[in-house]
C-alpha positions in Angstrom: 37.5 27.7 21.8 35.1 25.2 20.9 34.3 21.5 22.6 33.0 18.5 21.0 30.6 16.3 22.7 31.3 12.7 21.0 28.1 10.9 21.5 26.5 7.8 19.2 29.6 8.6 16.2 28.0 12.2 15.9 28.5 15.2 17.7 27.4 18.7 18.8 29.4 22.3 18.5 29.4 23.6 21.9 31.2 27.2 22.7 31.7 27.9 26.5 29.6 25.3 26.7 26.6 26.8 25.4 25.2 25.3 21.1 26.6 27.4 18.5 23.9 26.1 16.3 20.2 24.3 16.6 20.4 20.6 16.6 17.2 18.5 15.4 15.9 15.6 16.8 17.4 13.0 14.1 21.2 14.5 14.6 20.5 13.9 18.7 19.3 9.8 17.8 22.3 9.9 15.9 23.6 7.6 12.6 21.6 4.4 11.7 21.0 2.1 14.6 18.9 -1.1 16.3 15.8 1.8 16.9 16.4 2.3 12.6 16.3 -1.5 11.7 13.2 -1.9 14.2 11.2 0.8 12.1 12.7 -0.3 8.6 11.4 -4.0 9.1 7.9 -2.7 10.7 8.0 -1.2 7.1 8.6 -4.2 5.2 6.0 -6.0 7.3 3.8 -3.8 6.7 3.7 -3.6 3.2 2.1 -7.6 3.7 -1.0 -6.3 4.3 -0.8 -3.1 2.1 0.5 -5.3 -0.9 -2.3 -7.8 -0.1 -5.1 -5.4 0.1 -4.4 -3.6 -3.3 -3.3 -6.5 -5.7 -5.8 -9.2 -4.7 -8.7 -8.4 -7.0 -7.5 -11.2 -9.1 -7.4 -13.6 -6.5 -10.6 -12.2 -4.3 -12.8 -12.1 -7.7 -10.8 -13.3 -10.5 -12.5 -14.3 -13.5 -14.2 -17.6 -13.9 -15.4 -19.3 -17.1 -19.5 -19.2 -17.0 -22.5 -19.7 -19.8 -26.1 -19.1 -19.0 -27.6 -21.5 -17.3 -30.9 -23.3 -18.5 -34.3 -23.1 -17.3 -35.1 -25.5 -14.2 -37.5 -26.9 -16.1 -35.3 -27.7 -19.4 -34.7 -31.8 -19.7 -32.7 -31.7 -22.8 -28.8 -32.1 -23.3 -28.4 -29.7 -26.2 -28.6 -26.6 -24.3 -25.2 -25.4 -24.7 -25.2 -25.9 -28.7 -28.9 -24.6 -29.3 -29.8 -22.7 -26.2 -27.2 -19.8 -25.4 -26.4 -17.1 -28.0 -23.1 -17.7 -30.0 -20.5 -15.9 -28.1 -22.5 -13.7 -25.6 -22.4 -15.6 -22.4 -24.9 -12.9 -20.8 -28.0 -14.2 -23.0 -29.9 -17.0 -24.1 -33.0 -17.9 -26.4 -36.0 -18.1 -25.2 -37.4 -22.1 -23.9 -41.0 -23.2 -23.1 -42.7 -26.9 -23.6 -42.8 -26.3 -27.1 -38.7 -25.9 -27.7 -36.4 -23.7 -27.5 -37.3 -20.3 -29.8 -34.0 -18.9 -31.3 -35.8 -15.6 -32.9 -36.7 -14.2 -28.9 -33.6 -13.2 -27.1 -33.3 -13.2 -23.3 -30.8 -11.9 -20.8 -29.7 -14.8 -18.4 -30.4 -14.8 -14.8 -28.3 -17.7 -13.5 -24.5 -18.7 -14.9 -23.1 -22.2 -14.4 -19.4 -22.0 -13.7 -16.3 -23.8 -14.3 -16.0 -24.6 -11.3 -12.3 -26.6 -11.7 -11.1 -22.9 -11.9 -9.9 -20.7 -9.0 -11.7 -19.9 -6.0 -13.6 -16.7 -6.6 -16.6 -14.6 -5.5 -17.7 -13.6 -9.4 -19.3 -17.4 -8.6 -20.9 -16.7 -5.1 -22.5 -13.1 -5.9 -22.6 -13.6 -10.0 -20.4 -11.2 -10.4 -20.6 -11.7 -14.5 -22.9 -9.7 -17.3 -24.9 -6.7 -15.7 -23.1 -7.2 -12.4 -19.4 -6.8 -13.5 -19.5 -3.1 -12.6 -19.6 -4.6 -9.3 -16.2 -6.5 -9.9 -14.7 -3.9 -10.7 -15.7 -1.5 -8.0 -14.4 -3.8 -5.6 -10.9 -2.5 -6.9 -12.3 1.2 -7.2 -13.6 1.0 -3.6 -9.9 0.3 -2.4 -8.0 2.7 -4.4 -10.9 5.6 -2.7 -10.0 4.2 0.6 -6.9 4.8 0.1 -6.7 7.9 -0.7 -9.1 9.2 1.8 -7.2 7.2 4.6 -4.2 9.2 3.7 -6.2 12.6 4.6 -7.9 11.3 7.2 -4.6 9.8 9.1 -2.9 12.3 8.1 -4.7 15.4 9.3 -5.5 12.8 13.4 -1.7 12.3 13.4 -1.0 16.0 13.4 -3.2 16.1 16.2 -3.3 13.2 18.1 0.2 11.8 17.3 1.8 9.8 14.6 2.6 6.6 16.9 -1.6 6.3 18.3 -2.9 6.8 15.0 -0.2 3.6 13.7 -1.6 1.3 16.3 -5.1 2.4 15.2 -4.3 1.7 11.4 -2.6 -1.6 12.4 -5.8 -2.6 14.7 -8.2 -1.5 12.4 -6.8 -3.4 9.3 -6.5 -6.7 11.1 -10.1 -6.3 12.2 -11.6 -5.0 9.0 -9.3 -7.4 7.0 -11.0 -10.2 8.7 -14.1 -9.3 9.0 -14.5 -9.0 5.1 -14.4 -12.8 5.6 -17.7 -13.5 6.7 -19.7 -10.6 5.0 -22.7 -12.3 3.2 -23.2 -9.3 0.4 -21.0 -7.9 -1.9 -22.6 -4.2 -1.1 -21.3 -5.1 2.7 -17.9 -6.5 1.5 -16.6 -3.1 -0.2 -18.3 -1.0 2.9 -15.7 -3.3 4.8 -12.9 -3.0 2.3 -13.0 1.1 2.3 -12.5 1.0 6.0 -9.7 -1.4 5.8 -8.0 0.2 2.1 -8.5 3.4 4.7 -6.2 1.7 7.5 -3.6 0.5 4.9 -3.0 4.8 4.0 -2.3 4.8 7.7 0.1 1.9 7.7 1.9 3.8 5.1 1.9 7.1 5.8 2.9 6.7 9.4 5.3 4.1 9.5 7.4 6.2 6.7 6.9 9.5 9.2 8.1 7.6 12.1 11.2 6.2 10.5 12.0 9.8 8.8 11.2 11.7 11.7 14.5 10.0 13.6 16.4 9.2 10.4 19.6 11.4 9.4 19.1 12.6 5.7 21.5 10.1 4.5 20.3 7.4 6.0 16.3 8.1 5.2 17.5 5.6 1.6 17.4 2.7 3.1 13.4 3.7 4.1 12.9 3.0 0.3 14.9 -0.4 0.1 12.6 -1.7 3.1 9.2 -0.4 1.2 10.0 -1.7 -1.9 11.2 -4.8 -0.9 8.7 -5.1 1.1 5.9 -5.0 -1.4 8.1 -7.1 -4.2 8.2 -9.9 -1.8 4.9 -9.8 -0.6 3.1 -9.4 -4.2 5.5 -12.6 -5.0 4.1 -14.5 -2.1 0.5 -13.8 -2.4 -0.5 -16.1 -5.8 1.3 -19.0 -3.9 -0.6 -18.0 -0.7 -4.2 -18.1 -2.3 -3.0 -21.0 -4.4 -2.5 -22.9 -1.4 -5.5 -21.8 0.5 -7.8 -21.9 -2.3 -10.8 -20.0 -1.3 -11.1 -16.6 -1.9 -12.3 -15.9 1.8 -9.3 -17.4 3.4 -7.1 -15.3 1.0 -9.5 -12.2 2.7 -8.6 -13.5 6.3 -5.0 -13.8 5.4 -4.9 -10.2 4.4 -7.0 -9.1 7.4 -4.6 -11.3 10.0 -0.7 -10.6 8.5 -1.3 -7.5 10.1 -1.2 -9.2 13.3 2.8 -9.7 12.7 2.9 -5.8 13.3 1.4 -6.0 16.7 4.3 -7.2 18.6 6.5 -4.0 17.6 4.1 -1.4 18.6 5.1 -2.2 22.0 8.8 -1.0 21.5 8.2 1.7 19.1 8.3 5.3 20.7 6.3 8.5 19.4 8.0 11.1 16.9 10.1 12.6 19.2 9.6 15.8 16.6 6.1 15.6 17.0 6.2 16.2 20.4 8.7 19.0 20.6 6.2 20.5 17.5 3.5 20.6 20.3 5.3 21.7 23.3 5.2 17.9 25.0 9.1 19.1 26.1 9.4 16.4 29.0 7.5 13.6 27.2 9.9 13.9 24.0 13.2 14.0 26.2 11.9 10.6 27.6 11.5 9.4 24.0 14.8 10.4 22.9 16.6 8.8 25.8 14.8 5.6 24.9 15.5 5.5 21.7 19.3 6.1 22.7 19.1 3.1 25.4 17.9 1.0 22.2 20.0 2.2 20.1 23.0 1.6 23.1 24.5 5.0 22.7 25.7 7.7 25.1 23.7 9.9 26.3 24.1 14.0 25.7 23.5 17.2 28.1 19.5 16.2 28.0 19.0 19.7 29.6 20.9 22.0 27.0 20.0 19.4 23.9 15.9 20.0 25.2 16.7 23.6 25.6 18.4 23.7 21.8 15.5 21.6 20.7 12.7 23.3 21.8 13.9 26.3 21.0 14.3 25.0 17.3 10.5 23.6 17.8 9.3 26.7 19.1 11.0 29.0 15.9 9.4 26.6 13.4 6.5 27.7 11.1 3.0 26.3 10.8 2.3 23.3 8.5 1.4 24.7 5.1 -1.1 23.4 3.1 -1.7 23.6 -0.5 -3.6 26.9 -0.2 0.1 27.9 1.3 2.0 27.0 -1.6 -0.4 28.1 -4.3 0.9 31.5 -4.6 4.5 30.6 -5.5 5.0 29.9 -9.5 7.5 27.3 -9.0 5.8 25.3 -6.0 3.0 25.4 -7.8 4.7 24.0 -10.8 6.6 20.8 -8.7 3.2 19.8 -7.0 1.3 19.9 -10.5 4.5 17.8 -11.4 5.3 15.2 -8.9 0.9 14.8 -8.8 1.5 13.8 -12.7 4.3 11.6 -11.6 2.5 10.1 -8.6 0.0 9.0 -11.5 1.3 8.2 -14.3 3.5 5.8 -12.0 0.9 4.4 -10.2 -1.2 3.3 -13.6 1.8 2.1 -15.2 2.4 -0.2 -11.7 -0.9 -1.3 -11.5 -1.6 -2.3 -15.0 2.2 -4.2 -15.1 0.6 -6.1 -12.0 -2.8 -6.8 -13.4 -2.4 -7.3 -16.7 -0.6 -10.4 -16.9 -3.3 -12.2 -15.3 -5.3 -11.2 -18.1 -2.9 -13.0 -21.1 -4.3 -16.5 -21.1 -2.4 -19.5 -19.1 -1.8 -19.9 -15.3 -2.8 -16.2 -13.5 -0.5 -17.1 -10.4 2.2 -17.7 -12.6 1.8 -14.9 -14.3 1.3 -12.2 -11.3 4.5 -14.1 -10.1 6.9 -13.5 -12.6 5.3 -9.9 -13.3 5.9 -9.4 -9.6 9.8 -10.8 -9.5 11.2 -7.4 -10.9 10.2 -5.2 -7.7 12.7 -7.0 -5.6 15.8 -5.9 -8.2 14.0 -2.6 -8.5 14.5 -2.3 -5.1 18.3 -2.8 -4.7 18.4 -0.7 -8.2 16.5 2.0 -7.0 18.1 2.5 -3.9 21.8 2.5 -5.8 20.2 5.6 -8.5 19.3 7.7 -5.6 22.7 7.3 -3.8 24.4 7.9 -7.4 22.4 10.2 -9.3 20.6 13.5 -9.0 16.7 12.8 -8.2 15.3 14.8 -11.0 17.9 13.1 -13.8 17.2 9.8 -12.4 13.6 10.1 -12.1 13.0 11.5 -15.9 16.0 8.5 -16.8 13.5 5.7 -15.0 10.4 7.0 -16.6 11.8 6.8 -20.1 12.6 3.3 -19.7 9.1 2.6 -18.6 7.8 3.9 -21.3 9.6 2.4 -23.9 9.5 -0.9 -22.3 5.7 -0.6 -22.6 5.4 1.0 -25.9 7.4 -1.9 -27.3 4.8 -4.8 -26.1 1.9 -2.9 -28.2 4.0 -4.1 -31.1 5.0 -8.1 -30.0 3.3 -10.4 -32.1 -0.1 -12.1 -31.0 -0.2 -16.1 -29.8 
């Protein structure tokens, strides 16, 4: 006959005493619980400086109203109805004793600014005419950091463990995030921006494994609820935030120091207790779990005969695959190719929705504001489709709606 052993509203199918069947680590933590909430809002928190890092082009090095500048030596008060070219900013005619010459064109090699506008660093390193590339690569530079952080952290936290490699990320961005405040040169700035665009991968990637790697399947939801609100709030917040501060380089420390909020938690977070049964750390992930259980305030199991069941699971499971792994296999193949079209087709859509109202003429922060208002809905929607609906449906339902809602605004009428 078989015995239950109640424990933390789950249980465990013993017979004679002995598990019938393996248990994993999230069934032993048990249902959602104080350890859960802890990781959910180290996930909202930090999506501040995540949200920050990516979306702040327009407030770091938004675009400033400039025309070319005259020569030092140029007296006159006309310049700027007979010196510049007719709606070409990046050029001027030529000027010498004699007048200005309107039949020799010249590229410009100083701007004057409006300088009632915005805070910006197009004005400090002329980031305008032959330099815009440079603009724009400050944006580039993050989205590469990104992605190489998420290989890089990846591939240490396999190693060296997801909860080390978290601190790291967190550290890292609040020193690279505010450092990028006192870089003289815009060539040292994006150096500085990779490395901390590299830390926010890690900030995501790791936060989301710890929370999954002690989460029951059906509570692993509300991961998505905490991320998404996360980032709606904090994209809301950041056009009042550099509003306030006006200067682009306190909007740069800002980033660099709201990771500092994360700090405090790392000291009562505890290590993937999977991870360590994945590489044989036995005693080290039975004093995890019985951590997370006193946070959680939940009775404790058999610790000797869960370990046993555990490792024993841990010790049965395969190797992590990699993509030359699932290459072979039609349908695998098939899903990654899919979800990768997905992943980027979503992205694009999310980013230009973000950046493009900034771009329609009228106040930028009001604009990135209101654009930014539908992710905190989205998140409450979202997390009701995947309770309700099957993934794929839902997914295909979602993208449909995107892309009508956007096809329609090609048509809106101009003004």
């Amino acid at each position: 006959m078989g015995v239950y052993l109640e424990y933390a509203e789950e249980s465990i199918l013993w017979m004679d005493q002995q598990p019938t069947r393996l248990a994993d680590v999230s069934e032993v933590v048990g249902m959602f619980g104080k350890y859960h909430f802890l990781l959910i809002i180290v996930n909202i928190l930090r999506a501040v400086p995540i949200g920050w890092t990516l979306t702040s082009v327009d407030f770091l090095a938004g675009d400033v109203d400039h025309t070319c500048a005259p020569p030092v030596d140029y007296k006159g008060d006309a310049w700027l109805t007979e010196g510049i070219v007719p709606n070409d900013v990046c050029s001027r005619y030529h000027w010498s004793s004699k007048g200005i010459n309107s039949s020799v064109i010249l590229p410009c090699t100083k701007w004057t600014y409006n300088f009632s506008q915005p805070s910006s660093a197009i004005v400090e390193w002329n980031l305008v005419c032959e330099r815009s590339w440079m603009r724009s690569l400050i944006q580039s530079v993050a989205f590469v950091g990104q992605l190489c952080g998420a290989l890089i952290f990846g591939k240490l936290a396999d190693r060296y463990g997801r909860l080390i490699m978290f601190d790291i990320a967190a550290v890292a961005m609040l020193i690279f995030g505010a450092a990028g405040t006192f870089v003289p040169h815009i060539q040292v700035f994006n150096i500085v921006r990779f490395a901390q665009a590299m830390s926010t991968a890690g900030l995501q990637t790791l936060s989301a494994a710890l929370y999954f790697e002690v989460a029951l399947p059906a509570d692993r939801n509300y991961l998505h609820l905490g991320m998404t609100l996360g980032l709606g709030v904090t994209q809301v917040l950041l056009p009042a935030m550099a509003k306030w501060l006006d200067n682009w380089r306190h909007v740069q420390l800002a980033t660099g120091l709201s990771a500092a909020a994360l700090v405090p938690f790392l000291f009562f977070m505890y290590e993937s207790p999977r991870w360590l049964l994945a590489t044989g750390k036995k005693d080290k992930a039975e004093r995890v779990l019985e951590g997370i259980l006193r946070f959680n305030k939940r009775t404790k199991p058999d610790m000797e005969k869960t370990m046993s069941l555990l490792a024993e699971k841990a010790a049965q499971g395969l190797p992590s695959a990699g993509i030359k792994d699932l290459w072979p296999y039609r349908n695998l193949r098939r899903n990654l190719f899919s979800m990768l079209i997905f992943w980027s087709v979503n992205n694009t859509a999310l980013f230009g929705i973000t950046y493009l109202p900034t771009k329609l003429g009228g106040d930028r922060f009001v604009n990135f504001t209101t654009a930014s208002c539908a992710e905190v809905p989205a998140g409450f929607a979202g997390l009701w489709v995947i309770r309700r609906f099957q993934r794929k449906n839902s997914l295909s339902t979602i993208m449909g709606i995107c892309c009508a809602a956007l096809t329609s605004t090609a048509f809106l009428p101009f003004g």
